[in-house]
KOLFIKE-604835 format. One line per 10 residues: their letters; for each residue x, y, z of C-alpha. Coordinates in Angstrom, 3 decimals, padded with zeros to 6 digits. Example, Ala and Ser with C-alpha at 12.3 -4.5 7.8 and 13.67 -1.06 7.14 Angstrom:
BEGIN
as> 012.300 -004.500 007.800; 013.670 -001.060 007.140 .
% end
This chain:
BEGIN
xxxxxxxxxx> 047.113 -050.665 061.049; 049.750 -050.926 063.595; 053.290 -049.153 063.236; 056.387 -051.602 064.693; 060.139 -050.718 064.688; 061.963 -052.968 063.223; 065.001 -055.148 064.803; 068.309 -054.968 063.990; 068.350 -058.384 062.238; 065.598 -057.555 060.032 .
xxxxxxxxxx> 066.812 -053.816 059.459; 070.507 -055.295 058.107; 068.881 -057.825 055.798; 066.955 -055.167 053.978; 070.400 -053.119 053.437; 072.278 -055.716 052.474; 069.522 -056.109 049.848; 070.407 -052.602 048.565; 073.978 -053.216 048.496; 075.063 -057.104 048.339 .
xxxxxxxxxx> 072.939 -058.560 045.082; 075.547 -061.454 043.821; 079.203 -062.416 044.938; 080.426 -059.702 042.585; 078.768 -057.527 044.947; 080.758 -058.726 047.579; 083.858 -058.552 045.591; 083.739 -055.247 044.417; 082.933 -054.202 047.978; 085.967 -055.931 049.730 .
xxxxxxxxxx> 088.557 -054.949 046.654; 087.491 -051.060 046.996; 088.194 -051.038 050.836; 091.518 -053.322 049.870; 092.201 -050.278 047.536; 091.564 -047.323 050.252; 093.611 -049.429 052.416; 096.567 -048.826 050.111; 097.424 -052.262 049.370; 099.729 -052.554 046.597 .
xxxxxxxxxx> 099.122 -056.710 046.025; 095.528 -058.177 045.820; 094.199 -061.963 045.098; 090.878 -062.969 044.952; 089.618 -066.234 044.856; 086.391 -067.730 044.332; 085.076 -071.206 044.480; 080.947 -072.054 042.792; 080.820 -068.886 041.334; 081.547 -066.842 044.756 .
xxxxxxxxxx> 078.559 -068.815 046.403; 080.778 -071.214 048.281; 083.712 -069.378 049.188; 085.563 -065.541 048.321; 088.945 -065.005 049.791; 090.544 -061.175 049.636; 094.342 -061.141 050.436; 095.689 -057.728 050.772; 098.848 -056.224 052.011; 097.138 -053.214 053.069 .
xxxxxxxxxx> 097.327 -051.146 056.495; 094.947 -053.490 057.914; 092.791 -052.892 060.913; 093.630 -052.283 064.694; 092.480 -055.451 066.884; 090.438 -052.979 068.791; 088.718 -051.392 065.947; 087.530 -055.012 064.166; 084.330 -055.286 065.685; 083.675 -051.776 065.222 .
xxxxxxxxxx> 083.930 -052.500 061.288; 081.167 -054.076 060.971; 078.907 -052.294 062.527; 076.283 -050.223 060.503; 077.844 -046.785 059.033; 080.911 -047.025 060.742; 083.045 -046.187 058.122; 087.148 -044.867 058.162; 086.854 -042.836 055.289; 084.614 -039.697 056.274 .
xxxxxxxxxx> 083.967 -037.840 059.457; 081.149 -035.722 058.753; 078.744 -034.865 056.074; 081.180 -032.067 055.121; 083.691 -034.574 053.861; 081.241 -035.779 051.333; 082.197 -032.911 049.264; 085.716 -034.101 049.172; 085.880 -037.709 049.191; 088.702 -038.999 047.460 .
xxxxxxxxxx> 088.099 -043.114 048.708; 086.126 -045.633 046.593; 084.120 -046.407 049.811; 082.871 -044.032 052.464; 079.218 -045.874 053.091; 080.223 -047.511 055.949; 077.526 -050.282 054.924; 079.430 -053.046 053.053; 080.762 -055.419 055.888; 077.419 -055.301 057.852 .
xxxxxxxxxx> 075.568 -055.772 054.826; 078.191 -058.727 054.063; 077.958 -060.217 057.222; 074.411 -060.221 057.445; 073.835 -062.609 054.829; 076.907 -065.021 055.453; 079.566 -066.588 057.199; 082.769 -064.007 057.565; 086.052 -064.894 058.731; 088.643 -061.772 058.534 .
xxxxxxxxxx> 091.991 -062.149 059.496; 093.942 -058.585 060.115; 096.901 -057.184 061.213; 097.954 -053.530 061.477; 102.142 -052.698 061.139; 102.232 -051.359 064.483; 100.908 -054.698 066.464; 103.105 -057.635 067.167; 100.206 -060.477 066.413; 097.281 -060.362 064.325 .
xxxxxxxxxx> 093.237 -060.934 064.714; 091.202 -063.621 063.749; 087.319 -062.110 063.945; 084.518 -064.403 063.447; 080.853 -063.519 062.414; 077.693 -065.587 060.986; 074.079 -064.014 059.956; 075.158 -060.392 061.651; 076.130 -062.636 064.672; 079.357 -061.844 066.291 .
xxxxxxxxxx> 080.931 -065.773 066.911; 084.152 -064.793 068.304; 087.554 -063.097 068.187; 090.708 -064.802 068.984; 094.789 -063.566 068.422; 097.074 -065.251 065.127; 100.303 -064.934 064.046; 099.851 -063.250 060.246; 101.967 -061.229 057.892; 100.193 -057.482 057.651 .
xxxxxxxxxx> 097.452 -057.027 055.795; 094.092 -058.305 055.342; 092.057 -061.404 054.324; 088.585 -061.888 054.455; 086.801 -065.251 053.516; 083.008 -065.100 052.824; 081.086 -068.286 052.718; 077.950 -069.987 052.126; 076.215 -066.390 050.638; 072.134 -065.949 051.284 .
xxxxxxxxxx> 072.531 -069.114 053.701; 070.559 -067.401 055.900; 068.031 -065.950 053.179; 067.302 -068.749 050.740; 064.520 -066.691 048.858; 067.745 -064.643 047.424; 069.644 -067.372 047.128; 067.441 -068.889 044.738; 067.778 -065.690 042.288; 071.357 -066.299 041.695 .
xxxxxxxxxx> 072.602 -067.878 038.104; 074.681 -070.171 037.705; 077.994 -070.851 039.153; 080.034 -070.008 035.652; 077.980 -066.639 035.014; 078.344 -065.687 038.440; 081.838 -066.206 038.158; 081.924 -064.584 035.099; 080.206 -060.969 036.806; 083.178 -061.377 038.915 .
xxxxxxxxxx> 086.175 -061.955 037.050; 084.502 -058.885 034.496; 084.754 -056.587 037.868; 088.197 -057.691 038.957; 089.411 -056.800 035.387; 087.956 -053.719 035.737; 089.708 -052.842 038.799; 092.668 -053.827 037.791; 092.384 -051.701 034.495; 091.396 -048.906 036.885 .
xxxxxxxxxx> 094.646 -049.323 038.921; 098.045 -050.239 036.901; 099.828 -049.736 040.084; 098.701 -052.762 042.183; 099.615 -056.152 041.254; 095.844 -057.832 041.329; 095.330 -061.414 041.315; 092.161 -063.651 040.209; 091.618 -067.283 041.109; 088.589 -069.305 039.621 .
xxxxxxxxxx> 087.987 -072.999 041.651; 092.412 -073.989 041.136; 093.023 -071.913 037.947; 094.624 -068.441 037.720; 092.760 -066.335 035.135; 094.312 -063.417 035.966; 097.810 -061.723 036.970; 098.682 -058.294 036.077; 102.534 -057.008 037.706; 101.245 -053.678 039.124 .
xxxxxxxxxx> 103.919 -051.718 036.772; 101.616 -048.615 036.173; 101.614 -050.039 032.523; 097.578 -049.517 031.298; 098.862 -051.383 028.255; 100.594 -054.205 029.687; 096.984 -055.324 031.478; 094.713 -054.641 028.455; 097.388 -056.899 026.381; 096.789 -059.363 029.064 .
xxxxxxxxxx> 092.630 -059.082 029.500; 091.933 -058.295 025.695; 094.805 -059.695 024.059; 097.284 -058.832 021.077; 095.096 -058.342 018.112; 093.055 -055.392 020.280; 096.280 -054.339 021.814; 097.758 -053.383 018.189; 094.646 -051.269 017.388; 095.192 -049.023 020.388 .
xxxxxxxxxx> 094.966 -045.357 020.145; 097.117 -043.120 023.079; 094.799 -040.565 024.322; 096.382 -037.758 026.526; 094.489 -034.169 026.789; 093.918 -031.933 029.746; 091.028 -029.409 028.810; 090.201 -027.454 031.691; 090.098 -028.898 035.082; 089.116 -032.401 033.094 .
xxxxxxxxxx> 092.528 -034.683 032.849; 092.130 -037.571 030.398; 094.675 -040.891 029.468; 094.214 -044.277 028.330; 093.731 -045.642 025.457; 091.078 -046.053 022.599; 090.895 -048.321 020.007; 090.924 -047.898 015.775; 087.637 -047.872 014.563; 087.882 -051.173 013.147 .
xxxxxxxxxx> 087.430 -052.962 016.505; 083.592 -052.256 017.244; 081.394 -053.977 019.400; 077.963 -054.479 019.138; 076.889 -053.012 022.710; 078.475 -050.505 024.848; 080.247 -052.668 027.977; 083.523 -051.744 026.441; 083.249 -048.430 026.724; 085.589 -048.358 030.411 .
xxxxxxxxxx> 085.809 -045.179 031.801; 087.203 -044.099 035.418; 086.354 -040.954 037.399; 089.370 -040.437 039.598; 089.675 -044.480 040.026; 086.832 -045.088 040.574; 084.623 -047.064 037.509; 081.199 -045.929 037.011; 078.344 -045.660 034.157; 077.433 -042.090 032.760 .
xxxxxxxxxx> 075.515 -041.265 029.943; 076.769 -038.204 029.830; 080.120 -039.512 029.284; 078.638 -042.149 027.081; 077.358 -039.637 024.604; 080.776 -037.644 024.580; 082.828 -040.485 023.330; 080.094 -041.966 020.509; 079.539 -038.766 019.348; 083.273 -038.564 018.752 .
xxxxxxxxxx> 083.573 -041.818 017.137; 079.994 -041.454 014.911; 081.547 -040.601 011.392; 084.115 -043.630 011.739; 081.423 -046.114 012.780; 078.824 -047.840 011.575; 075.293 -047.670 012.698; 074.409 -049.567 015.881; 078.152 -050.135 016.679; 079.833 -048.808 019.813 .
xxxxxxxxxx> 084.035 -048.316 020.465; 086.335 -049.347 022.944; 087.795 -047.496 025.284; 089.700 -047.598 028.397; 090.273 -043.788 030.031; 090.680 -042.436 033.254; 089.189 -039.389 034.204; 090.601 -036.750 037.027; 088.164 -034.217 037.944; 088.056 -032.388 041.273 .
xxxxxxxxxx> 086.580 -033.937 043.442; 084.439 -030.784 044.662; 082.959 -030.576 041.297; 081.646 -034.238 041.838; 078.531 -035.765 043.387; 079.839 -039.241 043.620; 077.342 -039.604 046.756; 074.568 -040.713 044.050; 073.516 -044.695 044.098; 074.005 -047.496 046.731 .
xxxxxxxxxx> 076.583 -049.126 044.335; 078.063 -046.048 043.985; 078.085 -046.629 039.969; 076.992 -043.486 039.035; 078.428 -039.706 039.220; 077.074 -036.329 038.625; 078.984 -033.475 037.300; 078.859 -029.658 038.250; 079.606 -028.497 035.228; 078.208 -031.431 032.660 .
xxxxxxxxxx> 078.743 -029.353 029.516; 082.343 -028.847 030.245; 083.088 -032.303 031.086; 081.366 -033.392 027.577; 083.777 -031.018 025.311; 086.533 -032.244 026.941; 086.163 -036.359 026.602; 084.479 -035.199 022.961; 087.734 -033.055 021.967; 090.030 -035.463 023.382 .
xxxxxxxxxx> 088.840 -038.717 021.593; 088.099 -036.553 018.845; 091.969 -035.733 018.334; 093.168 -039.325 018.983; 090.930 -040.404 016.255; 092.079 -037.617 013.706; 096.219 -037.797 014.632; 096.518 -041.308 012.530; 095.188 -042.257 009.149; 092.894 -044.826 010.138 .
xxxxxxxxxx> 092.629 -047.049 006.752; 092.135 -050.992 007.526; 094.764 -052.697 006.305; 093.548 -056.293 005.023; 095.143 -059.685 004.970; 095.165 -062.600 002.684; 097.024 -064.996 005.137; 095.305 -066.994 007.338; 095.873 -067.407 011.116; 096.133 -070.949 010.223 .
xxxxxxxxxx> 098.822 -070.022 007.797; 100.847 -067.946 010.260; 103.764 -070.078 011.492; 104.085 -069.945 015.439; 106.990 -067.850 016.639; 109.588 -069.448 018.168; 110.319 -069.555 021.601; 112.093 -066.275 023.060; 110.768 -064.001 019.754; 108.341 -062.778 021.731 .
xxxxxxxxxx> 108.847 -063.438 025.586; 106.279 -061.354 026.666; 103.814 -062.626 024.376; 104.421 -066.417 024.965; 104.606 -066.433 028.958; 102.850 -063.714 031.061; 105.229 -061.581 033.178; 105.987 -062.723 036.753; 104.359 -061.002 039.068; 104.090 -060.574 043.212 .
xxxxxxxxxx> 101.893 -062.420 045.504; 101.182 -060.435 048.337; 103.523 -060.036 050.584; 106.549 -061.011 048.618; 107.637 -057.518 048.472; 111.125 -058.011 050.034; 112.111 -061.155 047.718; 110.712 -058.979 044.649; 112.930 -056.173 045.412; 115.424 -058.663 045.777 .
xxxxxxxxxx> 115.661 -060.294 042.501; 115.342 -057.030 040.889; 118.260 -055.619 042.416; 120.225 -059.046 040.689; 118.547 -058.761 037.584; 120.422 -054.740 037.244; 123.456 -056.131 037.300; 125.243 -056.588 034.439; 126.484 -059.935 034.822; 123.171 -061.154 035.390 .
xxxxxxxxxx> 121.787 -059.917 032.112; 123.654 -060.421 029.650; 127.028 -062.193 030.947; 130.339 -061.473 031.723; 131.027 -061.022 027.698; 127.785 -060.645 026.045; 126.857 -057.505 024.271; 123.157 -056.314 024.495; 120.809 -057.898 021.204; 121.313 -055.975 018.272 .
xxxxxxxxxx> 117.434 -053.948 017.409; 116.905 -053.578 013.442; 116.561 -050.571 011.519; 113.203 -049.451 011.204; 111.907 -049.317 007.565; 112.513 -046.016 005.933; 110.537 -044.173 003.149; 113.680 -044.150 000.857; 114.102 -048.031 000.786; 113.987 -048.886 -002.822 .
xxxxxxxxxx> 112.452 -052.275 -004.229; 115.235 -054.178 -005.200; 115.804 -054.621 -009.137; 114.922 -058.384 -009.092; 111.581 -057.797 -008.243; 110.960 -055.347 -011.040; 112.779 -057.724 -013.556; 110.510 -059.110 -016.777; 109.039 -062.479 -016.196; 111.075 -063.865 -019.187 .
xxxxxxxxxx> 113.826 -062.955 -017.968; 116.068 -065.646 -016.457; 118.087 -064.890 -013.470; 121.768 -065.615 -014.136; 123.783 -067.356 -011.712; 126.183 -064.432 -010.343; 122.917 -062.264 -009.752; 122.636 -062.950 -005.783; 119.823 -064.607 -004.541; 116.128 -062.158 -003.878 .
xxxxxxxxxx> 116.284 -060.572 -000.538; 113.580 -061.704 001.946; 111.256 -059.156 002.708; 110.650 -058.772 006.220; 106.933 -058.530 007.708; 106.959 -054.356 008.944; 105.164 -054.729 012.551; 103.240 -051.651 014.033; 105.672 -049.992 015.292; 107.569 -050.119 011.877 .
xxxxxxxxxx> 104.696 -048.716 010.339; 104.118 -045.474 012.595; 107.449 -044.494 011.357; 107.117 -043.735 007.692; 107.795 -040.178 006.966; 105.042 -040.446 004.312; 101.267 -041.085 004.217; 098.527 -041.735 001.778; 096.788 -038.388 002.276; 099.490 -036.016 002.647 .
xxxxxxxxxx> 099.860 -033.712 -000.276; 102.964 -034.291 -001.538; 102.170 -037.983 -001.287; 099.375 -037.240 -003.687; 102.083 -037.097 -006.670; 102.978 -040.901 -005.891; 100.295 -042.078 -006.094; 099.556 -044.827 -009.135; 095.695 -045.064 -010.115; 095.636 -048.852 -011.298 .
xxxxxxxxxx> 092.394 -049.102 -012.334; 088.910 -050.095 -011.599; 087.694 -053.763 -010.289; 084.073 -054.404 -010.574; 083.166 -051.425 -011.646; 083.055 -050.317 -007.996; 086.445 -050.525 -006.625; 089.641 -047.998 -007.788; 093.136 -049.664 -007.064; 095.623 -047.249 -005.856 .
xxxxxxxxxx> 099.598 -048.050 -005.059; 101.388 -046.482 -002.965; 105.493 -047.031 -001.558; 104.523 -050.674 -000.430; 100.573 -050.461 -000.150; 098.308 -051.382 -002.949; 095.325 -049.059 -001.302; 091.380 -049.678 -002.528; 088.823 -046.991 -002.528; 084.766 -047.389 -002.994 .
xxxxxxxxxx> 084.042 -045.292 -004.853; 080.341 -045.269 -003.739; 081.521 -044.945 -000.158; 084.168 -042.229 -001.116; 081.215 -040.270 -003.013; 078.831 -040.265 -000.130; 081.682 -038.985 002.273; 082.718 -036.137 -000.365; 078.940 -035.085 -001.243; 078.294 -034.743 002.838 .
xxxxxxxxxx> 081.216 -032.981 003.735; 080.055 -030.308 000.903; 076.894 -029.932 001.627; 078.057 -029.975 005.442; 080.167 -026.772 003.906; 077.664 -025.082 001.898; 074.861 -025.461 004.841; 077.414 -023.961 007.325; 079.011 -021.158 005.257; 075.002 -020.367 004.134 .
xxxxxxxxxx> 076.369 -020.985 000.476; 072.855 -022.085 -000.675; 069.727 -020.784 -002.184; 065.602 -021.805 -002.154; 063.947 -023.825 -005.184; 060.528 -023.534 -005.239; 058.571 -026.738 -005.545; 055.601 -027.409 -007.282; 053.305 -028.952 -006.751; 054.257 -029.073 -003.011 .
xxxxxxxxxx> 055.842 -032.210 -000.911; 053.492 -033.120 001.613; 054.299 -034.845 005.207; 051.583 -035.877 007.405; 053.254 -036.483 011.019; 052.608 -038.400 014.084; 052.389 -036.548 017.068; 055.957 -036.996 017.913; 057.184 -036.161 014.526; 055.132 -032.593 014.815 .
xxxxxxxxxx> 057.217 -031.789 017.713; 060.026 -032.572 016.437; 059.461 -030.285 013.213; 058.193 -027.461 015.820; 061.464 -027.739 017.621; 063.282 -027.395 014.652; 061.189 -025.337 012.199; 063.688 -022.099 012.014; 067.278 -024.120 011.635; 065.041 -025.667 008.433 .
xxxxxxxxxx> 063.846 -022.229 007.689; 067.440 -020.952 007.836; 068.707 -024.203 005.466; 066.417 -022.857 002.621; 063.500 -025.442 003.495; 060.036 -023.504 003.142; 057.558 -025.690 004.970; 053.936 -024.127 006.089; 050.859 -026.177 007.716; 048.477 -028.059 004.735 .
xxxxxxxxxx> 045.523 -028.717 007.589; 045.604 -031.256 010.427; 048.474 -032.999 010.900; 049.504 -032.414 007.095; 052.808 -029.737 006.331; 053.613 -028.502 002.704; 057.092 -028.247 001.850; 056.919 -025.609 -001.024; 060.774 -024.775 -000.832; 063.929 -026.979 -001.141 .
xxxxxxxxxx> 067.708 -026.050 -000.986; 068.982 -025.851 -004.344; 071.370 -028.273 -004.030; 068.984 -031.250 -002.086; 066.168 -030.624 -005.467; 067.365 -033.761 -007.215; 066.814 -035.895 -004.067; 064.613 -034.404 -001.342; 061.568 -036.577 -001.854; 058.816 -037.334 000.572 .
xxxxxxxxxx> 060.584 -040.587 001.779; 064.385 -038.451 002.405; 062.520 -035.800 004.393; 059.940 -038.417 006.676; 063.203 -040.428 007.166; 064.931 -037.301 008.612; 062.058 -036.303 011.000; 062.247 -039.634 012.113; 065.621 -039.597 013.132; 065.134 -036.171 015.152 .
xxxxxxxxxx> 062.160 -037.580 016.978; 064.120 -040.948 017.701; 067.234 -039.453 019.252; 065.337 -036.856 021.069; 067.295 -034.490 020.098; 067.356 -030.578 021.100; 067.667 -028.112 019.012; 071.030 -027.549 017.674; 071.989 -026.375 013.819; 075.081 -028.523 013.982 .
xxxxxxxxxx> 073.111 -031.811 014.442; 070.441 -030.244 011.519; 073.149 -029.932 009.174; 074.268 -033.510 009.842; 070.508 -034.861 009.285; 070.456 -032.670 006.092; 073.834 -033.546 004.571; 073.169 -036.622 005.603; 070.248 -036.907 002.322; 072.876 -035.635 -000.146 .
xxxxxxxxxx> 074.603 -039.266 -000.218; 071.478 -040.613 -002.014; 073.171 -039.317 -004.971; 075.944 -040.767 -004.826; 077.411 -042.492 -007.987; 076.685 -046.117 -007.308; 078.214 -049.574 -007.149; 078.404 -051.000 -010.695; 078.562 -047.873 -012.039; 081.900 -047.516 -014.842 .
xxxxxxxxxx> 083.397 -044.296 -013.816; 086.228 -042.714 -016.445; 090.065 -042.131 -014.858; 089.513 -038.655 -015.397; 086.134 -038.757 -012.768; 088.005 -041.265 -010.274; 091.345 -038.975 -010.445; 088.487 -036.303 -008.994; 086.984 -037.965 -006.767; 090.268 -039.519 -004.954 .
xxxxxxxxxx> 091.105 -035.871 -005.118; 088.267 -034.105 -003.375; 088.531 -037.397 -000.852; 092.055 -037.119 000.108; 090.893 -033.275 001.033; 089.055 -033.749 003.343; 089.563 -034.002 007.247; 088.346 -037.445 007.772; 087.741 -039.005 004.676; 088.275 -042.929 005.893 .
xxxxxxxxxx> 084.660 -043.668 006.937; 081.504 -042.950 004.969; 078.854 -040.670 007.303; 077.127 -044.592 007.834; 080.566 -045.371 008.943; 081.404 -047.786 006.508; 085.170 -047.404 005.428; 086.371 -045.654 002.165; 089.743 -046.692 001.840; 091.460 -049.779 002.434 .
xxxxxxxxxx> 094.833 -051.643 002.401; 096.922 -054.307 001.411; 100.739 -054.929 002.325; 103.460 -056.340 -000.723; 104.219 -058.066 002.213; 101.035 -059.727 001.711; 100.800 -060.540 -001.609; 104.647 -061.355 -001.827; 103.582 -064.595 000.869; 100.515 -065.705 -001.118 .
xxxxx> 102.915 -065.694 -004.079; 105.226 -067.762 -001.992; 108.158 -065.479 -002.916; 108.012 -065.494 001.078; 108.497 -068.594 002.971 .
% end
């Protein structure tokens, strides 16, 4: 066997394997070094998917005429010095091995100019192949245009997907980078279509409105906590927009996007007792951590992160979802109207919502600036006479129904009464300014218990809410959270079984009963070995007799040995309180006033009482509004 060095050609195709895997590769590469370049207006544009042509405009710092070549060269980087500054490095790039991985497997063109130089350079490069360098007259800034990708390796090439789902990886990373930086105005260009234009206004809101639109945007959740050295804003959403995997859980680590489980596990553990099984939240936070306490020098992609202190940064993105989920009463509020229904707003209701904001191309900071500086003057927004629009009162507590809608039905209106007042639709904002709310407990008073539909469902009203609990769902949550009470406070005793429960376990399921044997012990749960893989349970908490049967407690081990869990009472108590909503009362079931007067009691008591622990929801709503426009006393 004979050992050969290999040649430069071959040696740059092999990294660019690491690095460059599809045009969003390329993308994310050349819009992170846009970034460090401290460009504050980006487009990309793509033609085929990225496989035909990517253009990167920036009005960054650019780079000196002397220095292009340089660039592309392996590891020569601008961002770090020596290996000392990988402890510090506050740049999305610092590889130095994106443009000679880039180059190595297509056809560059970059087009640069620096502030300091008079004319610009046009650099040239094919295959890793320098094809020659030659001086333009451009604005400052930065363009690169990458073409024909993997002409030069068609055994890649042949690996990519289609055009529209490689277009589709890069449009989903451009979004993400411009979530990740509400200062920079980004464009996106697909073939002759803009998808994409956010205004670089430092509004986070403003971009998700215009990625995820309005019906996510209303369901968004401020989240602002500094615990520690861990900073954390952004926004989550109301557990009642889940998704069914986890790619909108967005989360950025001093700008920078990345995947941790770690993180991961912090913000669904948060959001488990509001959310069903198998669902996952979304979220949109940015992270600032120092950067010494990083290790951001992990994968080629650089997609990942490690933390110094992993337990600290898990409290804090645990506490701080935590209280963003707990500040609002999260009941869904239902509709009976149809979208179809909904009459279109008229133009200039909503001006933001019709026709996206303006926003700069690069370069066109000067004329921006301009027209800003016209649109401040007072003439120029709202004329020479023209007072400022009028905003409405917001909805107060104290509004009273008015007397015609509490009239008898035979009664006939006479014709001096004046004519019924049209209600008018409360939006959002309207609604976080109530003074009173459903679970507060001098709100308790107010409430009207209706009756029950179904035999499942108790009808509460409420100011201008008629409010509907399950009472199935509402029993599970208020039999966990005691036993979740009794288990933590020890208020429980040991039954004696007999004859004994016996569990034979898999292999897996033995650990996991090993690993956990004393936090049972410590429950009340006497369990000794039968023989073999076989385990007597000869003692059950006095308050799981009724329901702990072989099934409950096989079920339970399962879960432990599933979620690989380690050993930790709080997650034991969960599993265990978990069993006591087996006896709830259930659907069907005819429950007196009396018992549902109790049970809306003991619910409204509790911390959290809007999601069962399966994360179904307890409580929901319906608006007069609502019912008033299916009644067509609304037009």
């Amino acid at each position: 066997m004979s050992i050969a060095v290999l040649d430069e050609n071959t040696i740059n195709k092999i990294a660019a394997g690491e690095v460059i895997e599809r045009p969003a590769s390329i993308v994310k590469e050349l819009l992170e070094n846009a970034i460090d370049a401290d460009a504050t207006a980006i487009t990309v544009e793509i033609k085929d998917g990225g496989t035909s042509l990517i253009r990167i405009t920036d009005n960054g710092c650019g780079i000196e005429k002397s220095q292009v070549p340089m660039a592309f060269l392996r590891h020569a980087t601008s961002k770090i010095q020596k290996a000392e500054d990988l402890a510090s490095i506050l740049s999305l790039g610092f590889r130095g091995e994106a443009l000679s991985s880039i180059a190595a497997v297509s056809r560059v063109e970059l087009i640069t100019k620096t502030g300091n130089e008079l004319t610009g350079s046009r650099y040239r490069i094919e295959g890793g192949v320098e094809m020659g360098m030659e001086e333009v007259g451009v604005p400052e800034g930065t363009t690169f245009l990458v073409r024909d990708l993997f002409y030069n390796t068609p055994a890649r090439k042949k690996f990519l997907k289609q055009p529209a789902t490689e277009g589709g990886y890069v449009q989903d990373f451009v979004e993400k980078i411009a979530l990740s930086r509400p200062d920079i105005s980004i464009r996106y260009i697909k073939g002759s279509s803009s998808v994409l234009h956010t205004s670089g206004n430092h509004n986070l809101k403003d971009i998700i409105y215009e990625i995820y639109g309005r019906e996510l945007t209303a369901n968004l959740l401020k989240v602002e906590e500094t615990k520690g050295p861990v900073k954390i804003s952004g926004y989550i959403c109301k557990p009642i927009v889940a998704r069914s995997g986890r790619n909108c859980e967005i989360y950025f680590i001093n700008g920078r996007y990345i995947k941790n489980p770690l993180v991961s596990r912090a913000i669904e553990e948060a959001y488990r007792p509001f959310l069903m099984k198998h669902k996952f939240p979304f979220t949109v936070l940015h992270f600032a951590i120092d950067s010494r306490a990083l290790d951001v020098n992990v994968h080629p992609a650089k997609m990942e992160v490690r933390f110094e202190n992993g337990e600290e940064v898990y409290n804090a993105v645990y506490q701080a979802v935590s209280k963003a989920l707990h500040e609002k009463e999260l009941i869904p509020q239902i509709s009976l109207t149809s979208q179809e229904e909904e009459k279109p707003p008229k133009k200039g209701d909503f001006p933001f919502a019709e026709e996206k904001k303006r926003v700069p191309e690069p370069f066109e900071k000067k004329r921006l600036a301009l027209a800003v500086q016209q649109l401040r003057e007072p003439e120029g927004l709202y004329g020479e006479k023209t007072a400022p629009p009028k905003v409405p009162a917001p909805l107060s507590r104290e509004s009273k129904v008015p007397a015609s809608f509490r009239q008898p039905i035979s009664e006939k209106p006479s014709e001096s009464k004046p004519p019924e007042p049209k209600l008018q639709k409360p939006d959002s904002r309207q609604m976080d300014l109530f003074d009173g709310k459903l679970l507060e407990p001098k709100a308790r008073f107010q409430h009207k218990l209706i009756g029950q539909l179904f035999d499942t469902y108790w009808m509460v009203e409420y100011q201008d809410q008629l409010f509907i609990i399950d009472q199935h769902a509402a029993h599970e949550k208020v039999l966990y959270e005691r036993t979740m009470k009794s288990l933590k406070e020890r208020i429980y005793d040991s039954q004696m079984v007999s004859p004994p429960i016996i569990l034979t376990l898999t292999v897996q399921e033995e650990l996991a009963l090993s690993a956990h044997l004393s936090y049972f012990t410590d429950m009340g749960f006497e369990i000794e070995p039968f023989g073999g893989r076989e385990y007597a349970v000869r003692g059950i908490p006095s308050n799981l007799l009724s329901i702990a049967k072989k099934e409950l407690l096989m079920e339970m081990l399962g879960s432990l040995t599933e979620e690989k869990l380690h050993a930790n009472p709080e997650i034991i108590y969960e599993r265990v309180a978990s069993m006591s909503c087996k006896a709830a009362v259930k659907g069907g079931h005819a429950l007196s006033a009396r018992e549902a007067d109790e049970l809306i009691d003991e619910l409204l008591e509790l911390e959290n009482p809007y999601a069962c622990p399966h994360g179904r929801p307890t409580i929901i709503s319906m608006s007069r509004y609502e019912l008033e426009k299916k009644f067509k006393r609304i037009v």
